[in-house]
C-alpha positions in Angstrom: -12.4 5.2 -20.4 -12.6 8.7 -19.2 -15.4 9.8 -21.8 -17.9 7.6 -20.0 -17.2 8.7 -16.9 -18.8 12.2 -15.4 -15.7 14.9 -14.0 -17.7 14.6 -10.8 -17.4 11.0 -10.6 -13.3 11.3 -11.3 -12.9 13.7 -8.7 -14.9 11.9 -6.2 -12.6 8.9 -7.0 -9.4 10.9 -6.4 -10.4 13.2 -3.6 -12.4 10.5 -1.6 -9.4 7.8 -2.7 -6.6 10.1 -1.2 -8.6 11.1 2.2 -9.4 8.0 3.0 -6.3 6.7 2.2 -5.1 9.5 4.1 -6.2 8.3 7.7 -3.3 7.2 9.6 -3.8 4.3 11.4 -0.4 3.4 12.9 -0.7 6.9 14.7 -4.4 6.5 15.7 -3.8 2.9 16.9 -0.9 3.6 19.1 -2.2 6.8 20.9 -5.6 5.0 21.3 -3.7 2.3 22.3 -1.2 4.5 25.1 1.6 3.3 22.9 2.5 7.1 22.8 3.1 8.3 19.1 4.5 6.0 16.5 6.6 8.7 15.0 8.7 9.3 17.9 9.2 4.9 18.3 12.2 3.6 16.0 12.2 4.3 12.3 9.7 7.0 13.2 7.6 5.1 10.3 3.6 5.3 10.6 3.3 1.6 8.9 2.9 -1.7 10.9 6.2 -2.8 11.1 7.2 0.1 13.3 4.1 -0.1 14.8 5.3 -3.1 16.3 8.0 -1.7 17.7 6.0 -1.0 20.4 5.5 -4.1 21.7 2.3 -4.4 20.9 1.2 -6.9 18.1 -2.4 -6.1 18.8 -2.0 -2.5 17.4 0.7 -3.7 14.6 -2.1 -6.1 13.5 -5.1 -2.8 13.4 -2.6 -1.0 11.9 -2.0 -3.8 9.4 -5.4 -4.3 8.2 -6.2 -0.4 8.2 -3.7 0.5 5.8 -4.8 -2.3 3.8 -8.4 -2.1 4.4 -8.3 1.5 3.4 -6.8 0.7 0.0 -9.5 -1.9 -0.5 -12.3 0.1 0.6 -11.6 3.1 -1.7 -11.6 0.5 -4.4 -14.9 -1.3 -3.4 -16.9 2.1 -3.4 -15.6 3.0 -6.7 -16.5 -0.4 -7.7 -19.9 0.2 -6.8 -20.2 3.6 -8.8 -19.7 1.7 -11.5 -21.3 -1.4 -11.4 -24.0 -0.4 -13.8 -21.0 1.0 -16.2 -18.7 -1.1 -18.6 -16.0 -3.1 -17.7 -13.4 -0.9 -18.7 -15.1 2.5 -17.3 -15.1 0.0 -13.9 -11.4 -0.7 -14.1 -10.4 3.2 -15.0 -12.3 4.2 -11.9 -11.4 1.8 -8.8 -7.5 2.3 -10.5 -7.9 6.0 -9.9 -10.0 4.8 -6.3 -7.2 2.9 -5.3 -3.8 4.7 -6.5 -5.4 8.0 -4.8 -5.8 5.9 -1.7 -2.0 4.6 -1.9 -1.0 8.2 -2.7 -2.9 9.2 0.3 -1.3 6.7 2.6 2.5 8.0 1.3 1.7 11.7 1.5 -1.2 12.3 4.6 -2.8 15.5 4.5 -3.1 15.2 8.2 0.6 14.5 8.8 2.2 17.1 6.6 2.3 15.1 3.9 4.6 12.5 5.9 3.4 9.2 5.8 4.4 5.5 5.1 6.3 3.5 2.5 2.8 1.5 1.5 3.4 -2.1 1.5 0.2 -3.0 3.5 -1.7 -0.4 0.8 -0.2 -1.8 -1.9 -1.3 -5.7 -1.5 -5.3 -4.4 0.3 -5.2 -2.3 -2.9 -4.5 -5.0 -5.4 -6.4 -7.5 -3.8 -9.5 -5.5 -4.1 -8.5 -4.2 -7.4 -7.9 -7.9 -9.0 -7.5 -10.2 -6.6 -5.4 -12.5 -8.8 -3.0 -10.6 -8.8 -2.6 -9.7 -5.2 -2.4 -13.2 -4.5 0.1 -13.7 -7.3 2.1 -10.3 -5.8 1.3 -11.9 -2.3 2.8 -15.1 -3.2 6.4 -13.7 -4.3 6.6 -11.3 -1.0 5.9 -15.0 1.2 8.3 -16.7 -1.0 11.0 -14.4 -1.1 11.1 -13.6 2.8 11.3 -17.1 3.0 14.7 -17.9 0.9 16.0 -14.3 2.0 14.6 -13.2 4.9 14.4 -9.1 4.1 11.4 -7.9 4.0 11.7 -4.8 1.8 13.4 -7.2 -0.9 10.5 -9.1 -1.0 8.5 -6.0 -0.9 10.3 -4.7 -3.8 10.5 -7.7 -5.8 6.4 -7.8 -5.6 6.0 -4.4 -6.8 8.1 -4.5 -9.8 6.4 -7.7 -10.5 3.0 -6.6 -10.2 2.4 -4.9 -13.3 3.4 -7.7 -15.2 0.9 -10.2 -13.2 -2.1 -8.1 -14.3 -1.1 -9.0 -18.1 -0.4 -12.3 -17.3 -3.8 -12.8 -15.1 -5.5 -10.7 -18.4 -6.7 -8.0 -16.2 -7.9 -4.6 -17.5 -4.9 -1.9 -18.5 -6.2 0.5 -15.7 -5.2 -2.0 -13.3 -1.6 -2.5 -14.7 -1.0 1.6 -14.3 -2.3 1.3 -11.0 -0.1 -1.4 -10.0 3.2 0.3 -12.0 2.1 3.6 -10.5 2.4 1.9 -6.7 5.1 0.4 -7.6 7.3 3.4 -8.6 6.2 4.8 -5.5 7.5 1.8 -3.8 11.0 2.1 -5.0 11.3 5.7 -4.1 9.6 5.5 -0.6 12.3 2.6 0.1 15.4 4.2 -1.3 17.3 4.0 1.7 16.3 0.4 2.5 17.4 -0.5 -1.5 21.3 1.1 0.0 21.5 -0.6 2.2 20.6 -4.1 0.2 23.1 -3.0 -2.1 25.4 -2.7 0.7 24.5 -6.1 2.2 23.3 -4.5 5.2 19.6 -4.5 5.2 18.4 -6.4 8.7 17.1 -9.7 8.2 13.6 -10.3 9.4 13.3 -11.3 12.8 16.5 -9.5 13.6 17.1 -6.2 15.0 18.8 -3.6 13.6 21.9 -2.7 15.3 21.7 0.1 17.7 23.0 3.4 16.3 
């Protein structure tokens, strides 16, 4: 818990979490790239699936394992923090590690706060966090693009879900707000794609979306 943990150490967790999870890589991949800027290409997203957009599946893929990665690095050095602490101080730090990192993907610093919706963050953070469950949360996305073919759906079906894995898979309660936390997040950062599910008009994957 937070008694056994120093205020410094918290901090570094949150403020290290969030910068690093900060770093936009679907922006740094496709200038690098001379893919011009990501924001001004389609949905004017940041993530990997606008990032392909482009054209380019080599930069969707960097941009793919960098906002995952990131999520899964901030939780790996706040793993190693703690190694020599309990279990439970462990879990209460890489949560705070990892949500900060997701937070920082969402809301960038360096983009004016305007980031992605955190999919790829979401599974890199879970997997490093309990990797049980991102498989388990990995799983229902694959199987549900499969029978339905949306993407966000399964998305969204995999966050609400999540929280409920780490119980299941007897993970530490840390985890589980870390997992509900992203998964609010989720839901709001995809509220538009969630009208038009309810509308029935959400493109299927593989499909475009109709031009405007």
């Amino acid at each position: 818990m937070f008694e056994t943990l120093s205020p410094a150490l918290i901090a570094a967790a949150v403020v290290g979490g969030y910068l690093l999870g900060s770093i936009p890589f679907g922006v740094i991949a496709t200038r690098l790239g001379g893919a011009g800027d990501v924001r001004n290409i389609g949905s004017g997203n940041i993530g990997a699936t606008n990032v392909l957009r482009t054209g380019r599946k080599d930069l969707a893929a960097i941009t793919l394992l960098g906002d995952g990665g990131k999520g899964a690095v901030a939780v790996f050095i706040a793993w190693l923090l703690t190694r020599n602490s309990g279990a439970q101080a462990q879990a209460t730090l890489t949560a705070l590690a990892g949500g900060s990192a997701f937070l920082g993907h969402l809301f960038p610093v360096w983009l004016k706060f305007k980031g992605g919706k955190g999919v790829a963050t979401f599974f890199g953070t879970l997997l490093a966090a309990a990797w049980p469950v991102g498989i388990a949360a990995g799983a229902t996305w694959i199987a549900m693009a499969f029978l339905f073919r949306v993407s966000s759906l399964a998305a969204l079906t995999a966050a609400a879900l999540a929280p409920i894995y780490v119980f299941l898979l007897d993970r530490p309660y840390p985890i589980a707000v870390m997992a509900l936390f992203m998964g609010v997040l989720i839901y709001i950062r995809h509220k538009d794609n969630i009208g038009r599910l309810l509308k029935g008009q959400e493109p299927k994957i593989g499909k475009k979306k109709d031009a405007a």
